[in-house]
ZAROVEX-73799 format. One record per residue (C-alpha): residue in one letter; x, y, z. Coordinates in Angstrom, 1 decimal, m for minus. Layout:
<sites>
res, x, y, z
A, X, Y, Z
...
</sites>
This chain:
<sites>
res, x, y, z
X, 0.5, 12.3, 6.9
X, 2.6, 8.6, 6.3
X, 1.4, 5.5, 4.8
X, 1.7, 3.7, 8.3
X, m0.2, 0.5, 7.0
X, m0.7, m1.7, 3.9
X, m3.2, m4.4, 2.7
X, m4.1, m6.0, m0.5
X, m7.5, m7.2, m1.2
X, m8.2, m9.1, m3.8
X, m4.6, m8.2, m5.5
X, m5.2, m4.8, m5.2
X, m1.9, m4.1, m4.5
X, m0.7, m6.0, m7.2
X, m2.9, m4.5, m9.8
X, m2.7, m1.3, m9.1
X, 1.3, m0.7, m9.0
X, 1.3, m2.8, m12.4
X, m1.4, m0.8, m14.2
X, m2.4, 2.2, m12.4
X, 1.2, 3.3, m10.8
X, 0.5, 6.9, m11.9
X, m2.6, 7.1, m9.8
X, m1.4, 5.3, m7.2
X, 1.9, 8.0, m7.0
X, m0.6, 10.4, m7.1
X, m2.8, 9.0, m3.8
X, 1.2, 8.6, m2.1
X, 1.2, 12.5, m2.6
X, m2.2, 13.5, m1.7
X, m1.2, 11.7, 1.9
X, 1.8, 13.5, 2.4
X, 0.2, 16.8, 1.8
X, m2.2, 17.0, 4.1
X, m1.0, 18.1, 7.6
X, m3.1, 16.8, 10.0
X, m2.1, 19.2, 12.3
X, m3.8, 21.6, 10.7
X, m7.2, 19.7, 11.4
X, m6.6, 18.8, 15.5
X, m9.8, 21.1, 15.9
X, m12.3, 19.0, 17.4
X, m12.5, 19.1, 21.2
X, m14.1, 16.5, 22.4
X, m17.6, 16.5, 24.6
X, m17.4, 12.7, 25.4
X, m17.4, 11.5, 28.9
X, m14.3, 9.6, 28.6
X, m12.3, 12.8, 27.1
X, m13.8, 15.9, 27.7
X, m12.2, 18.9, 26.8
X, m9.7, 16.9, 24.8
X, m8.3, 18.6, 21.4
X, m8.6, 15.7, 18.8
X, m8.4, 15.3, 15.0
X, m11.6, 16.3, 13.2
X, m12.9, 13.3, 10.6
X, m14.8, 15.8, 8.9
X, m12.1, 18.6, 8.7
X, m9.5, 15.6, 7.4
X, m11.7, 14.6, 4.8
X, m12.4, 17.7, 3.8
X, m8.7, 18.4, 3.1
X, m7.9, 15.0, 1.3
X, m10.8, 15.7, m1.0
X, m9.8, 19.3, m1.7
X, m5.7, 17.7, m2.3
X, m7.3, 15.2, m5.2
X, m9.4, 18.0, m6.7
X, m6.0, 19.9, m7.4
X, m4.6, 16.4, m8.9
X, m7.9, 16.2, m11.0
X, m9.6, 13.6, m9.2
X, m13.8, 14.3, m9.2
X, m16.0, 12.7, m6.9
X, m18.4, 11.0, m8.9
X, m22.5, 10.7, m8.1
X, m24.8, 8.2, m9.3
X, m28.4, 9.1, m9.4
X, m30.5, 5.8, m7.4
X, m34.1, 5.3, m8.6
X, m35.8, 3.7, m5.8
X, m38.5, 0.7, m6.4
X, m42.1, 0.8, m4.8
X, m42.5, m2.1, m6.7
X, m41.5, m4.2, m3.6
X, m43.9, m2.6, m1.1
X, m46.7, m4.6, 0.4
X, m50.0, m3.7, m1.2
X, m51.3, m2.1, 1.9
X, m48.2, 0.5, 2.7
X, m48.5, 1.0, m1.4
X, m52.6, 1.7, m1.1
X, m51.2, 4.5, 1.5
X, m48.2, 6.0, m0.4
X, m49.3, 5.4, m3.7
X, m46.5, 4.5, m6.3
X, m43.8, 7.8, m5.5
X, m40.6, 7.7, m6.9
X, m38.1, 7.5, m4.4
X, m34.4, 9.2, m5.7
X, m31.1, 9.7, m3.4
X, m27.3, 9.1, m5.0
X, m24.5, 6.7, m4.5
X, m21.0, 9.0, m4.1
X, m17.3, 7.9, m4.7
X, m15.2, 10.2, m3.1
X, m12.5, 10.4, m5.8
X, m12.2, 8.6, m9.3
X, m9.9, 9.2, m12.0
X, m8.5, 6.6, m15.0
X, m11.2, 4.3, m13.7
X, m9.1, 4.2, m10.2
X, m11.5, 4.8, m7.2
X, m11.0, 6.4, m3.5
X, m12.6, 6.3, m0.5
X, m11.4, 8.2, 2.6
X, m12.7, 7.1, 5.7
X, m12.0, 8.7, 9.2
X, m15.7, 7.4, 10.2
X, m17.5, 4.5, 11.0
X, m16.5, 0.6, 10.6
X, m20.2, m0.5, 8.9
X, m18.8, 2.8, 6.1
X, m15.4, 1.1, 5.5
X, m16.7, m2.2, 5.2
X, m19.7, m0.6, 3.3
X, m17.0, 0.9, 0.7
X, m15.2, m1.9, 0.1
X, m17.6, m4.9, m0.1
X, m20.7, m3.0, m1.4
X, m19.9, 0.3, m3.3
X, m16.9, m0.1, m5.2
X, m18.7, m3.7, m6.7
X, m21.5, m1.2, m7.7
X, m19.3, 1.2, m9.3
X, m17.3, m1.3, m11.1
X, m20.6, m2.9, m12.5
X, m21.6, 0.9, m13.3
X, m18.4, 1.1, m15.9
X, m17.1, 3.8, m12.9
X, m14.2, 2.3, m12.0
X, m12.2, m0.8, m12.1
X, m10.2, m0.8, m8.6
X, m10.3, 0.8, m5.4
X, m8.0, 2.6, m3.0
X, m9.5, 2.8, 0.8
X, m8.1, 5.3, 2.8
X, m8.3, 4.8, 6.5
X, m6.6, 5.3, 9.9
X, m4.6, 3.6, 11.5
X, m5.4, 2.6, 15.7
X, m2.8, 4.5, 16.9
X, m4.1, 7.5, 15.0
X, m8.0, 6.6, 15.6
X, m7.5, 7.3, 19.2
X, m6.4, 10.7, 18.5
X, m10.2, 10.8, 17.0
X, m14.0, 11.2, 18.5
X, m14.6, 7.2, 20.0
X, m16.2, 4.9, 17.2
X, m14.1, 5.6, 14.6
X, m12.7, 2.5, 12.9
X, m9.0, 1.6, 11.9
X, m7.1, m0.2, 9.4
X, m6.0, m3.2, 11.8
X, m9.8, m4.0, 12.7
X, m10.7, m3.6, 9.2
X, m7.6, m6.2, 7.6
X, m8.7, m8.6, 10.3
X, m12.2, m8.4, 9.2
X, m11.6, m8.3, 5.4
X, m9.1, m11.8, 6.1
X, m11.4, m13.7, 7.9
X, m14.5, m12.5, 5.5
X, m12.6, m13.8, 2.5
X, m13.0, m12.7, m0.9
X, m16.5, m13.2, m3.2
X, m16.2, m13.5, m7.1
X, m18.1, m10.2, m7.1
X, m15.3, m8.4, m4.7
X, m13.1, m6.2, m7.0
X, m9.4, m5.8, m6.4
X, m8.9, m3.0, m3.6
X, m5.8, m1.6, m1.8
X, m6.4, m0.2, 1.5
X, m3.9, 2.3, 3.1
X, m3.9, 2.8, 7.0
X, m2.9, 6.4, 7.4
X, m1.4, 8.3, 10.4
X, 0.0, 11.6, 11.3
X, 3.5, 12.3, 10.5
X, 5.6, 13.0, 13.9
</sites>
């Protein structure tokens, strides 16, 4: 796969090519090793394109996340204790006070550098950038974040719904940028031709 797209948020850019340039060389060859190709296995039931081969979200991450674990990169997993402290009294008086426990996942960290590859959603990219890497940094996890994510051109090859970079800049420019948002570089991805 190419780099077909770049945006800095926050001075992620910036930041990371001056103190994390080893990483980021490492994410540059992660992307060029995995041959989407390879993961065109998805044929599609939707009205609009049945019967059309297209690229598999699930089978792409799959293979960026198996790429990093040969570079040492480990996802990491945060276990989340859940409150009942903030139920009403009645829905309390029926539940009683159970403790509630799920996780929070980053996809890939390594030298406090965290990624995020997303072939899904838009509420997941946005949900990466402005709400989970904040956590992790406050968590001592990471200090910046790389976002991997396609780019149009290549998010019409997927299932419909699935975001891209362009929609996700826009957003992210006009949204502006909150003393809690940590410095972020997002990639938009496509296949190599």
């Amino acid at each position: 796969m190419i780099i077909a797209g770049v945006y800095s948020f926050n001075h992620g850019r910036e930041i990371i090519e001056a103190h994390y340039a080893t990483e980021l060389a490492e994410v540059r060859e992660v992307i060029a090793s995995v041959n989407s190709e390879e993961h065109k296995s998805k044929v599609s039931r939707e009205k609009t394109m049945t019967g059309r081969s297209l690229y598999s979200p699930k089978a792409l991450n799959r293979a960026f996340k198996a790429e990093f674990a040969t570079r040492d990169w480990h996802s990491h997993r945060e276990l989340c204790v859940y409150s009942s402290d903030y139920y009403t009294p009645e829905y309390q008086a029926q539940v009683g006070a159970k403790t509630i426990r799920a996780y929070r996942e980053m996809d890939c960290v390594k030298n406090k550098v965290g990624v995020e590859v997303q072939f899904g959603k838009y509420a997941f990219m946005v949900y990466n950038v402005a709400a989970k890497m904040t956590i992790f940094k406050r968590l001592g996890v990471i200090d910046v974040g790389i976002e991997i994510v396609p780019i149009k051109a290549f998010a019409k090859e997927m299932s419909t719904g699935v975001s891209y970079f362009e929609q996700f800049v826009w957003d992210l420019e006009h949204r502006g940028i909150a003393d809690i948002d940590i410095p972020v570089l997002i990639l938009g991805v496509m296949r190599a031709s």
